[in-house]
N, C-alpha and C positions, 0 to 999 in steps of 0.2 A: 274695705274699711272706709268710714266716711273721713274726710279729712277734713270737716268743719270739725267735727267732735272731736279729735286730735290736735286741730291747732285752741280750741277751747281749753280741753282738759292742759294742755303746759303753759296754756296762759295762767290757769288755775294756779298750776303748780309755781310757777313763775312765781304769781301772785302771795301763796302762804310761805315760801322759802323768803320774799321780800319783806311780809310783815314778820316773820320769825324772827330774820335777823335787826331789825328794826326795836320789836320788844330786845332784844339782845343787847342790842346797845344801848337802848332806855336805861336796861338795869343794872350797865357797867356805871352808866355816870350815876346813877344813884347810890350806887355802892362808892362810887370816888368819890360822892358830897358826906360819906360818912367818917365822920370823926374819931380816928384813933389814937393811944396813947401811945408814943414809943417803948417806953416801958413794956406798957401791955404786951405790944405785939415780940417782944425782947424775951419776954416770960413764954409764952405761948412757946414761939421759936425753941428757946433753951430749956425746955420743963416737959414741953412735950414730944412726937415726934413725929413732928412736921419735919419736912425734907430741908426745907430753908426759910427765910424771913417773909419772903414773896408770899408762900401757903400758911402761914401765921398769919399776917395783915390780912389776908382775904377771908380765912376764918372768923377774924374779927369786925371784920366789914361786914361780913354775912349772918353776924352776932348783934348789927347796930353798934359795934363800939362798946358793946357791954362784955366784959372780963370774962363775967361770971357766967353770962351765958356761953360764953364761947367755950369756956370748960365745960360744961354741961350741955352742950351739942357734944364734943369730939367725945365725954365719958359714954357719953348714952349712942356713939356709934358713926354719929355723921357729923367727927369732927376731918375728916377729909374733906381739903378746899375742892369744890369742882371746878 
């Protein structure tokens, strides 16, 4: 086995597991700059069933802060926060 190509290929890997988590965290803080309503996420939590307030909020973050959308992801299936 050549071990130039071995130490290449986990740099690789190295490499796409560091931009992964990198976009990963891009798109926590972008979801932490988005705007929800207490309410909202109070409704969501108590209306629907979500496990707790934590998976509510994040639906709604991942809705943009929009209500409606976020009932209309979890009716149409993919209202589980990931």
């Amino acid at each position: 086995m050549d071990e130039g190509k071995v130490v290449q290929a986990m740099q690789a890997l190295f490499a796409a597991q560091k931009a992964s988590k990198d976009a990963e965290r891009q798109r926590e803080r972008e979801l932490a700059a988005v705007k929800v309503a207490a309410a909202d996420i109070e409704l969501l939590a108590a209306e629907l069933e979500y496990k707790d307030r934590k998976a509510a909020e994040r639906a709604l973050r991942l809705a943009g802060g929009d209500l409606r959308k976020a009932l209309e992801d979890y009716l149409a299936g993919s209202g589980v926060a990931a």
